[in-house]
C-alpha positions as CSV (number, residue, x, y, z in Angstrom):
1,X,240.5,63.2,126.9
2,X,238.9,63.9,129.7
3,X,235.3,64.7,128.1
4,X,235.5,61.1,126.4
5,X,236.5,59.7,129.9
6,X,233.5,61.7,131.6
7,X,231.2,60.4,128.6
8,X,232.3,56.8,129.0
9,X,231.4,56.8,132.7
10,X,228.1,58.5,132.5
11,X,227.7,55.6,129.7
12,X,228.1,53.2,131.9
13,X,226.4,54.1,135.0
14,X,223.2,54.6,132.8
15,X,223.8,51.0,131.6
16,X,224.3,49.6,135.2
17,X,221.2,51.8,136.5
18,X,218.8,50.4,133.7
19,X,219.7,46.9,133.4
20,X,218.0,46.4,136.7
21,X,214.9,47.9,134.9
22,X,215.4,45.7,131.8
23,X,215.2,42.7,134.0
24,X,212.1,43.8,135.4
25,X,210.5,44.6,132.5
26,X,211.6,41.3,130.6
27,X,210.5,39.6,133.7
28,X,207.0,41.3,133.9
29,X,206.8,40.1,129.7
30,X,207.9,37.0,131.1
31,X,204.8,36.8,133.9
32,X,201.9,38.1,131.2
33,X,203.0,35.3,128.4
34,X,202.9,32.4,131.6
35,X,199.4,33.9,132.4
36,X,198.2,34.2,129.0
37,X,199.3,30.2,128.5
38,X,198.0,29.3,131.5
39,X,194.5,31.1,130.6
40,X,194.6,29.4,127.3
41,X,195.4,25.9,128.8
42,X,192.3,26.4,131.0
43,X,190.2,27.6,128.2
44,X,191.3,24.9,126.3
45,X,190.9,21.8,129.1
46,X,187.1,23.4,129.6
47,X,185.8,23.1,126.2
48,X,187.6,19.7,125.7
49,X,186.0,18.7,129.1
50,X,182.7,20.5,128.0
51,X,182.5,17.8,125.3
52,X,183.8,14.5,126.9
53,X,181.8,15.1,130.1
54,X,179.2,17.9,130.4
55,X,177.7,17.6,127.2
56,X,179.0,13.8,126.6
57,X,175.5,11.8,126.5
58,X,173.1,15.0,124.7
59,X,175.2,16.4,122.0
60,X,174.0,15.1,118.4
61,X,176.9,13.3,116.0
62,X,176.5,15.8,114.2
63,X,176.9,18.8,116.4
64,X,180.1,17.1,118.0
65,X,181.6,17.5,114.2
66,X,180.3,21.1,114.3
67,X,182.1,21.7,117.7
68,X,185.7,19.7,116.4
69,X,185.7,21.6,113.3
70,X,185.3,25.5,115.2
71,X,188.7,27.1,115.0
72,X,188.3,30.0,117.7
73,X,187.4,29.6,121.4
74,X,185.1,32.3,120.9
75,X,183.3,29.9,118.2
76,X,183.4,27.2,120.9
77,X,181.6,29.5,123.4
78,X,179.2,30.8,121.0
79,X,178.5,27.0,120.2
80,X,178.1,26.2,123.6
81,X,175.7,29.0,124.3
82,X,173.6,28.6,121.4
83,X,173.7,24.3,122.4
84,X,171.5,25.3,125.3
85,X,169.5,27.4,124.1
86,X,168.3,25.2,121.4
87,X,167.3,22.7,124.1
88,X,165.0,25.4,126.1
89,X,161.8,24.2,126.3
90,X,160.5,28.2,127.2
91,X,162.6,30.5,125.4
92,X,160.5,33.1,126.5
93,X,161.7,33.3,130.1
94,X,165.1,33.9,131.4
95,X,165.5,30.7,132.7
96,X,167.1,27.7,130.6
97,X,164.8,24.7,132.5
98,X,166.6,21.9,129.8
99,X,170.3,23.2,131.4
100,X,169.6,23.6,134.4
101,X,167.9,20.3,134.9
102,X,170.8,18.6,132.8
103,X,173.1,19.7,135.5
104,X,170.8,18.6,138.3
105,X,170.7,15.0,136.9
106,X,174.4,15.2,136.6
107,X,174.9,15.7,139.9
108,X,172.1,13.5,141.4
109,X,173.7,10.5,139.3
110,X,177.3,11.4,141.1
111,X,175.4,11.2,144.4
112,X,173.4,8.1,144.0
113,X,175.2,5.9,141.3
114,X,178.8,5.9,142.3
115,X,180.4,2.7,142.1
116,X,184.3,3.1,142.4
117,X,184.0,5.7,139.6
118,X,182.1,9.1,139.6
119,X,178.1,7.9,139.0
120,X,177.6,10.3,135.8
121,X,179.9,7.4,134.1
122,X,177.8,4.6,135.3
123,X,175.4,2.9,133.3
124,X,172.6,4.3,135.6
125,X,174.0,7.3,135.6
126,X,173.8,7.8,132.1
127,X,170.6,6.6,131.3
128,X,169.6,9.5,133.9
129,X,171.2,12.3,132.9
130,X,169.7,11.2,129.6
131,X,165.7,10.4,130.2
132,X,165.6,11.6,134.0
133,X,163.9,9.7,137.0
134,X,162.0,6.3,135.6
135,X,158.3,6.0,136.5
136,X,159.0,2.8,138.7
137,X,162.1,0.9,139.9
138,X,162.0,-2.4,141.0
139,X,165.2,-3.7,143.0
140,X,166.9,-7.5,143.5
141,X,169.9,-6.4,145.6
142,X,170.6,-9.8,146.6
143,X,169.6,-11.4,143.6
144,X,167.9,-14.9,144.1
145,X,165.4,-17.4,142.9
146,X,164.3,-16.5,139.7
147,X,161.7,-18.1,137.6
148,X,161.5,-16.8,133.8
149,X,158.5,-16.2,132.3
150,X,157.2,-18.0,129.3
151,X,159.3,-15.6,126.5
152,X,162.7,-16.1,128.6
153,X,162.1,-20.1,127.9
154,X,160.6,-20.3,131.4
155,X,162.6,-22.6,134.2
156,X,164.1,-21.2,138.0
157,X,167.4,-19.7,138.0
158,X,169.2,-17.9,140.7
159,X,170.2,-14.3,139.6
160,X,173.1,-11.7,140.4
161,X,171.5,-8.4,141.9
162,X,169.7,-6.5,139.3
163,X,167.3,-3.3,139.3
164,X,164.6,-3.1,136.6
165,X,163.7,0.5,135.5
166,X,160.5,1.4,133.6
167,X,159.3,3.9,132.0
168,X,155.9,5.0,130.5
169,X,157.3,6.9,127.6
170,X,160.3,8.4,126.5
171,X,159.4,11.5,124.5
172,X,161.1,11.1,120.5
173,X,162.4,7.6,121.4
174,X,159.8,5.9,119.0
175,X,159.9,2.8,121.4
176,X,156.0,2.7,122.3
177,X,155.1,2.3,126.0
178,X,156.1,1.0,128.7
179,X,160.2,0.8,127.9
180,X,162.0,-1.7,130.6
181,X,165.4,-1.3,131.3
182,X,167.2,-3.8,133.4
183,X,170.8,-3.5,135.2
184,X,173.1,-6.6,136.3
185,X,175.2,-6.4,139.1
186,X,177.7,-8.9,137.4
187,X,180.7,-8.3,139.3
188,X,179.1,-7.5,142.7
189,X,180.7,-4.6,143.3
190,X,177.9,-2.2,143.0
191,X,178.2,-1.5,139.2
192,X,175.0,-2.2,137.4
193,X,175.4,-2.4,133.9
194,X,172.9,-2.1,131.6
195,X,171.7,-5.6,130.4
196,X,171.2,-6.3,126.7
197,X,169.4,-9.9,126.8
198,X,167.5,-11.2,130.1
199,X,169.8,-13.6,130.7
200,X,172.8,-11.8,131.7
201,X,171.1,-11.3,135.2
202,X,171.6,-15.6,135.6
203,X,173.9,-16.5,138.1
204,X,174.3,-20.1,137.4
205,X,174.1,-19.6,133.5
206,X,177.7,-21.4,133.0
207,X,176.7,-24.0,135.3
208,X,175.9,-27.2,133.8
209,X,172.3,-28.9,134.5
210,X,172.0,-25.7,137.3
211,X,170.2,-23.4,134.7
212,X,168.0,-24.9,132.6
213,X,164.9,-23.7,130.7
214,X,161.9,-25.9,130.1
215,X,163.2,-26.8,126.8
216,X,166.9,-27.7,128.3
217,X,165.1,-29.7,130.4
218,X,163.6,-31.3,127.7
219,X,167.0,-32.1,125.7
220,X,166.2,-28.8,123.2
221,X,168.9,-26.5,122.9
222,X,172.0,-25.8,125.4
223,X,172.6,-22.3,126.6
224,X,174.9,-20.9,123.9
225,X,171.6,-20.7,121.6
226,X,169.5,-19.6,124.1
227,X,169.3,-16.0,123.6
228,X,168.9,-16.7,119.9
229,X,166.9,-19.7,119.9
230,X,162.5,-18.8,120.3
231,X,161.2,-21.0,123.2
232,X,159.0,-23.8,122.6
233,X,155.1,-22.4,123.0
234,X,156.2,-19.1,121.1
235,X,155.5,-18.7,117.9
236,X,158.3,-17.2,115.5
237,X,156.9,-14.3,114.6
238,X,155.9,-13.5,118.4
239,X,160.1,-13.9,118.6
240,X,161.2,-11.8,115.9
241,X,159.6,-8.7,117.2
242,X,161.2,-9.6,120.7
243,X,163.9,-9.5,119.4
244,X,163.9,-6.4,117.0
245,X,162.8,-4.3,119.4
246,X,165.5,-5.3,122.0
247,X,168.3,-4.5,119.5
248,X,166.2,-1.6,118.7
249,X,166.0,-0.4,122.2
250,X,169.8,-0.9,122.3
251,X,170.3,1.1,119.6
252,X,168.0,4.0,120.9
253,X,169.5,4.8,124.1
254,X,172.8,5.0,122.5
255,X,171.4,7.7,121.2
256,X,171.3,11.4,121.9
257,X,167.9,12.3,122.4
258,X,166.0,14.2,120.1
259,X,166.3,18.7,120.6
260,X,164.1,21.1,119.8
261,X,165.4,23.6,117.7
262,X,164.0,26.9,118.9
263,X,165.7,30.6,118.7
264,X,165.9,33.2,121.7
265,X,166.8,36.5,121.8
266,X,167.1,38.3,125.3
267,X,168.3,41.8,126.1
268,X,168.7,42.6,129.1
269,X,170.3,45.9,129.8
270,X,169.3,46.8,133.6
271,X,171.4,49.5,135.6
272,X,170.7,49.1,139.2
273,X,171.3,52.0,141.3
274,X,168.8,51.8,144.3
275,X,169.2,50.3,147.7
276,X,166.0,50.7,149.6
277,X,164.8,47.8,150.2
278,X,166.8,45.6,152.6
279,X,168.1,41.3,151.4
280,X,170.9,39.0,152.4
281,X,172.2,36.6,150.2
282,X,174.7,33.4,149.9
283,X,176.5,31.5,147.3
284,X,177.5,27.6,148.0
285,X,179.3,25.5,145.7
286,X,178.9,22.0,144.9
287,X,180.7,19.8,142.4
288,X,179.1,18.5,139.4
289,X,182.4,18.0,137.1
290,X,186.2,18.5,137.4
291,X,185.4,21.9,135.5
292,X,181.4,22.8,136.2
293,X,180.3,23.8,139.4
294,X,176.9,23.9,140.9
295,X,175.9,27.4,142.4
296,X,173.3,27.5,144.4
297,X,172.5,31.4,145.3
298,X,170.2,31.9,147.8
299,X,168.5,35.4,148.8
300,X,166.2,35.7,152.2
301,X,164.6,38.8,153.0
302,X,162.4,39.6,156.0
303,X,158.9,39.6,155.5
304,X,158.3,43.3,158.0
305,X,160.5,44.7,155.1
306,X,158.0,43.9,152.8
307,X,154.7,45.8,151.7
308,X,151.1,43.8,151.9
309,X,148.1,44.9,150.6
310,X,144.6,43.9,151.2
311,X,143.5,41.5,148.5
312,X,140.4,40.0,148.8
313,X,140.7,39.3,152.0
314,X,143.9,38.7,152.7
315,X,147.3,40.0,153.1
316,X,149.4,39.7,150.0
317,X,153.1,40.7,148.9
318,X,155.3,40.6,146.2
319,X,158.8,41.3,145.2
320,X,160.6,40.7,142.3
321,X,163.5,38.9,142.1
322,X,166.3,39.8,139.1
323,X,169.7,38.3,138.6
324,X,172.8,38.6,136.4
325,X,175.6,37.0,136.0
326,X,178.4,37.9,133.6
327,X,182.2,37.1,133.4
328,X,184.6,39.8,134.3
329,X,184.7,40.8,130.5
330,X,181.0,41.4,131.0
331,X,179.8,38.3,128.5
332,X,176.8,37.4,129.9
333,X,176.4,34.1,131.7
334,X,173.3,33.3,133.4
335,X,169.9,35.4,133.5
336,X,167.6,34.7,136.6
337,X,163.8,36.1,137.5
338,X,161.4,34.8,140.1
339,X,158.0,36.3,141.8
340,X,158.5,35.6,145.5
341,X,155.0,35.6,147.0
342,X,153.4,35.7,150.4
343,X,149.9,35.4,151.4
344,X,148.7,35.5,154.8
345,X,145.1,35.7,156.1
346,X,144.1,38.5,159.2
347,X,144.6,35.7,161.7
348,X,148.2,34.9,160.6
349,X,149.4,38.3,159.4
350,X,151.8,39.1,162.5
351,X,153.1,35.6,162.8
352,X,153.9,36.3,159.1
353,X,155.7,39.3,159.8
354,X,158.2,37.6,162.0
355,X,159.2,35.2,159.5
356,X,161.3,35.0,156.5
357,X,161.0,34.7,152.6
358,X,163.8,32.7,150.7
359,X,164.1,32.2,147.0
360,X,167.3,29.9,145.2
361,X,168.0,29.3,141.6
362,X,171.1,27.0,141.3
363,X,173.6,27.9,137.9
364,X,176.2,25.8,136.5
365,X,179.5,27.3,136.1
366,X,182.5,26.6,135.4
367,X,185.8,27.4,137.7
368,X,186.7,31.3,137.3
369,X,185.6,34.7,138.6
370,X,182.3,36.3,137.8
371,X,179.9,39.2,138.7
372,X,177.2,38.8,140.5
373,X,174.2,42.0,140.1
374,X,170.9,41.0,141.9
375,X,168.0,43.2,142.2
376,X,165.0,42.7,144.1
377,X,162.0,44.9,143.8
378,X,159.0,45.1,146.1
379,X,155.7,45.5,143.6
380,X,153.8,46.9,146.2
381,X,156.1,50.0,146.7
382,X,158.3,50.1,144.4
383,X,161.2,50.0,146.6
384,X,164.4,48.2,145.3
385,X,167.3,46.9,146.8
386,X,170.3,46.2,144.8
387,X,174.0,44.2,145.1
388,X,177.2,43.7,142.7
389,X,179.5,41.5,144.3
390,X,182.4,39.2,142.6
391,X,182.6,35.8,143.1
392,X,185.2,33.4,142.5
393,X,184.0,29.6,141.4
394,X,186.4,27.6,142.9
395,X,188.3,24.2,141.0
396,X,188.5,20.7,142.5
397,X,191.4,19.4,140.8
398,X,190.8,15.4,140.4
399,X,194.3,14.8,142.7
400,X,193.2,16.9,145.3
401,X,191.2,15.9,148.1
402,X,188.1,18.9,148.6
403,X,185.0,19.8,150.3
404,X,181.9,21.8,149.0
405,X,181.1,24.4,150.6
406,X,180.0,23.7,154.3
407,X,176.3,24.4,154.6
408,X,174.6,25.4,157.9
409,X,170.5,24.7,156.6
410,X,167.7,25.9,159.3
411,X,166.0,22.6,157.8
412,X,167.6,19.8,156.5
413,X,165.8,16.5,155.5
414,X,166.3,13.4,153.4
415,X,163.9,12.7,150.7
416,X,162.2,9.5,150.0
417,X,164.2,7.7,147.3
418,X,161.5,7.0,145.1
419,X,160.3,11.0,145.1
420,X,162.0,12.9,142.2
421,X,164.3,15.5,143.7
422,X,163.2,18.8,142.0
423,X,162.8,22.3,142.8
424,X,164.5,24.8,145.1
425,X,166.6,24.1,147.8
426,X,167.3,20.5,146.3
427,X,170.7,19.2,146.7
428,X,171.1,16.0,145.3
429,X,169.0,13.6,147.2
430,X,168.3,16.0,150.4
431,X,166.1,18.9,151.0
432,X,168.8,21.5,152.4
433,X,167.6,25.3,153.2
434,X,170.5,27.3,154.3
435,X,170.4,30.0,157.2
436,X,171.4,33.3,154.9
437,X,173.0,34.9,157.9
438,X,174.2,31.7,159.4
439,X,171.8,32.5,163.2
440,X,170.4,29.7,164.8
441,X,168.1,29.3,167.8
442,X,168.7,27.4,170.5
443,X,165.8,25.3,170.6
444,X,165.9,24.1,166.6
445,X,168.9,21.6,165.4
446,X,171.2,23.3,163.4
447,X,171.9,21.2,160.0
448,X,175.2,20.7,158.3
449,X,175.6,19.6,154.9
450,X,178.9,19.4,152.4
451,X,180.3,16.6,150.1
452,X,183.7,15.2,149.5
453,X,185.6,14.5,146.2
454,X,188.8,12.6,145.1
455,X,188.7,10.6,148.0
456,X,191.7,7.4,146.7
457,X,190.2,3.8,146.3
458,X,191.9,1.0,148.3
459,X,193.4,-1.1,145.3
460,X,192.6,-4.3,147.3
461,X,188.3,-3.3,148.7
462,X,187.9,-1.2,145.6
463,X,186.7,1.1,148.0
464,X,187.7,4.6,149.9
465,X,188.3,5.1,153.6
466,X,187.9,8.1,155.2
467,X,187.6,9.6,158.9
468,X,185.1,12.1,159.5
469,X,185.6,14.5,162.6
470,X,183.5,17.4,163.4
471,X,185.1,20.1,166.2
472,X,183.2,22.9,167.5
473,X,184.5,26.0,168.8
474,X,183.7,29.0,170.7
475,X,186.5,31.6,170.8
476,X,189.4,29.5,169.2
477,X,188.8,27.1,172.4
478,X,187.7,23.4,172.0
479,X,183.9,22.8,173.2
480,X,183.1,19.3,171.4
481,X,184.0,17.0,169.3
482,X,182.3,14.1,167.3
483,X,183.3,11.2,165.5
484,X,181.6,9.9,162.0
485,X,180.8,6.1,162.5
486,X,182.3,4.2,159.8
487,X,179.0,2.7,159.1
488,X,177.2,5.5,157.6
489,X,180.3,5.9,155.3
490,X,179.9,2.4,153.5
491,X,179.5,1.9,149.9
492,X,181.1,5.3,149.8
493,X,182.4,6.3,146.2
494,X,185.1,8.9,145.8
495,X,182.5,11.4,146.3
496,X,180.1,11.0,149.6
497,X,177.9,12.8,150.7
498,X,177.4,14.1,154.7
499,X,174.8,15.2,156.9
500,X,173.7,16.0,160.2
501,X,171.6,17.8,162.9
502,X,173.5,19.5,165.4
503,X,171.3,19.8,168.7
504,X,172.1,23.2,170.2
505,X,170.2,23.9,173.2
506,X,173.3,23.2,175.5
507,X,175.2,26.0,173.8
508,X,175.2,29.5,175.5
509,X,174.4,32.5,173.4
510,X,177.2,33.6,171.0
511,X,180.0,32.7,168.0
512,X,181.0,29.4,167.4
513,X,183.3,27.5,164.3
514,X,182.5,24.4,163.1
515,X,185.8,22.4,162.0
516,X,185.2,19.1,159.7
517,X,188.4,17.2,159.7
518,X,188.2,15.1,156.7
519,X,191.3,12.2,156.6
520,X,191.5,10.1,153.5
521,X,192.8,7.0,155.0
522,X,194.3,5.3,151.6
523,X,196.3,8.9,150.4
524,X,196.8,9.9,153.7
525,X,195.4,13.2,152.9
526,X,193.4,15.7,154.6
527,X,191.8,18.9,154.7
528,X,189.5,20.7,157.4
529,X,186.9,23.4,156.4
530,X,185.7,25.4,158.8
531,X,181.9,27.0,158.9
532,X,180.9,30.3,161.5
533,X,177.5,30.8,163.2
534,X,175.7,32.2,165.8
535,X,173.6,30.8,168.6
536,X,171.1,33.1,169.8
């Protein structure tokens, strides 16, 4: 009796000691299922996104039914990779100029085309992303006296604002030269849509005996035939072809346009192991989509740390610049490789030598961790300097108000709006070269650039409102403060745009924080980044 009683209690202070470990473990089960559905539900809004927004205006009819009938999100990926590389115009470089341009179009349109939606939606936008920068704009803001050539039935009108782009070509569009594209501000809120007969620009066109053409005037016609109707001095057939290749333009830049299919195959298989040769490095990162994020990575290296040789007559230097970047199951993401150069004559060579080298390629990404292995080789020496580093992509939830990253550039600039913004260190519409280690000089302007998304439209103005504040610091204390005029934040979409010069010759040597207080005055939201740098 007393055995069974000494069994029954060790029975049950074994239960009541492990039940606390069964609710652990069924809790830890509990955890890895919620993280494996929420990795799946992210997966699954990024490929759906992938298609409705990233690749919306490219993809062929017939590769969006390839994509919709994939059952695996490994298929999807392996789609998505082999998408872009079909579109490289050099598949035998590391670089993927067709993507990476496609993203830099995307977010130039969200820059410059916002009109109370993000500008990659726009009509403008679209026709961007999709044929890139036309050869000439011509602009009618305020719209105005209009008189119509001989085709258009010929009278004066007054117009809504429109913009007329041209282009010389359009490569695989069969639509000859010289393609005109014209965009009506109908509503005049800022949203030019694209304009399928010229008339759609007239003002006054439901106006009786306001808008009349020649043959109007002349009791021919009324203006509900007079998009169909050929004007008097025209002959018909002159009309008909008019008018086919209108509703054939139409139809063409509905279009995808045309790929080239082309295979690649890269291996890359590098270990990098050395660390003799001395770079810095940043990453910044700008919005493009809810789910794709530009990257810009940006390497400086002093020029003392590199090796010149005499070369007819000059100093020269090379080093190579490698890069990798692979998820943290190590598929491979984005392969990068650059020659950064400098040449300086006898006179110059010591002014060279106190300067700096900096080299940027910007990647699209999408939200998530990643590694990061960059290798840089000097050719002359053979020295190498190496880094593997995570980093983390952040997300900029649509009902969340967010900042890029906070720049601090050692030049900063606005380009001309009719030069095609290209190349390195191109950010949107601005010129922006970051300082690497964030150190300024007194005597130089120190340049801040970020943007801001999901700012909430006023239902009434159709338009944000937001305050911008920027508070500098030295030491947690309060030095300066500066408020963002309201002017130079109208006709802002929910995504603007911001950028200064800083003048910092008043400063005294040391650490300082930059704080940008950003208030959405319609959500009544804010947020306040906060940027580090050193005056020397």
């Amino acid at each position: 009796m007393k055995l069974a009683k000494a069994k029954w209690i060790c029975g049950f202070v074994c239960g009541v000691l492990l039940l606390p470990l069964a609710v652990v473990e069924a809790q830890k089960k509990n955890d890895r299922q919620r993280e494996r559905s929420l990795r799946r539900e992210t997966q699954d809004r990024f490929l759906k996104k992938w298609l409705k927004q990233d690749a919306s205006y490219i993809i062929t009819p017939e590769e969006r039914d390839a994509f919709k009938s994939l059952t695996s999100d490994d298929e999807r990926y392996q789609f998505i990779e082999q998408f872009w590389l079909r579109r490289d115009p050099n598949p035998d470089t590391v670089v993927n100029e067709f993507r990476d341009e496609h993203y830099r179009r995307i977010a130039y349109a969200n820059e410059r085309f916002p009109s109370g939606k993000q500008g990659w939606r726009t009509d403008r936008g679209r026709i961007y992303i999709m044929y890139g920068p036309p050869d000439q704009i011509e602009t009618f803001h305020g719209g105005g006296t209009y008189y119509r050539p001989y085709w258009e039935g010929g009278g004066a009108t007054s117009t809504h604002p429109y913009i007329k782009w041209r282009y010389r070509y359009l490569d695989g569009m069969d639509l000859g030269q010289q393609v005109i594209i014209e965009f009506v501000d109908r509503t005049l809120t800022g949203e030019y849509r694209i304009a399928f007969d010229p008339y759609e620009k007239d003002a006054l066109k439901n106006t009786p005996v306001a808008d009349l053409t020649e043959d109007q005037r002349m009791g021919v016609g009324d203006s509900s035939t007079r998009a169909t109707r050929f004007p008097s001095g025209m002959d018909y057939e002159e009309f008909a072809i008019r008018q086919f290749n209108a509703i054939r333009q139409v139809a063409a830049l509905n279009r995808a346009p045309k790929i080239r299919f082309k295979d690649l195959e890269t291996v890359v298989d590098t270990k990098l192991t050395y660390n003799t040769f001395p770079f810095d490095y940043r990453t910044d990162f700008i919005k493009i989509t809810e789910d794709t994020i530009l990257t810009p990575i940006t390497v400086v290296m002093k020029n003392s740390d590199m090796t010149f040789q005499d070369v007819e007559g000059v100093k020269k230097a090379e080093v190579n610049v490698f890069g990798r970047i692979t998820t943290i199951t190590g598929r491979s993401v984005q392969v990068f490789e650059e020659v950064v150069r400098q040449i300086a004559p006898d006179a110059l060579f010591k002014s060279t030598l106190e300067k700096r080298s900096l080299y940027q390629t910007r990647i699209p990404l999408r939200s998530g961790l990643y590694k990061l292995e960059l290798v840089l080789k000097d050719l002359n020496s053979g020295n190498i300097g190496t880094v593997y580093h995570s980093i983390r992509v952040p997300k900029f939830p649509q009902d969340q108000l967010a900042t890029s990253s906070i720049i601090l550039a050692d030049q900063l600039e606005r380009l001309p709006q009719k030069q095609v913004a290209t190349g390195q260190f191109v950010l949107g519409s601005s010129k922006v070269l970051p300082s690497v280690e964030e150190i300024f000089d007194k005597d130089q302007p120190m340049g801040v650039y970020f943007q801001v998304y999901n700012l909430a439209i006023d239902e009434q103005t159709q338009k944000p409102s937001a305050t911008i504040e920027y508070v500098l610091k030295k030491g947690g204390r309060e030095i300066g403060r500066a408020l963002e005029s309201n002017d130079k934040l109208a006709g802002a979409a929910q995504q603007m745009t911001l950028q200064k010069l800083v003048a910092l010759e008043d400063l005294e040597p040391g650490q300082y924080s930059l704080v940008v207080n950003v208030t959405d005055n319609v959500s009544n939201r804010s947020i306040a980044p906060e940027a580090r740098f050193v005056v020397r």
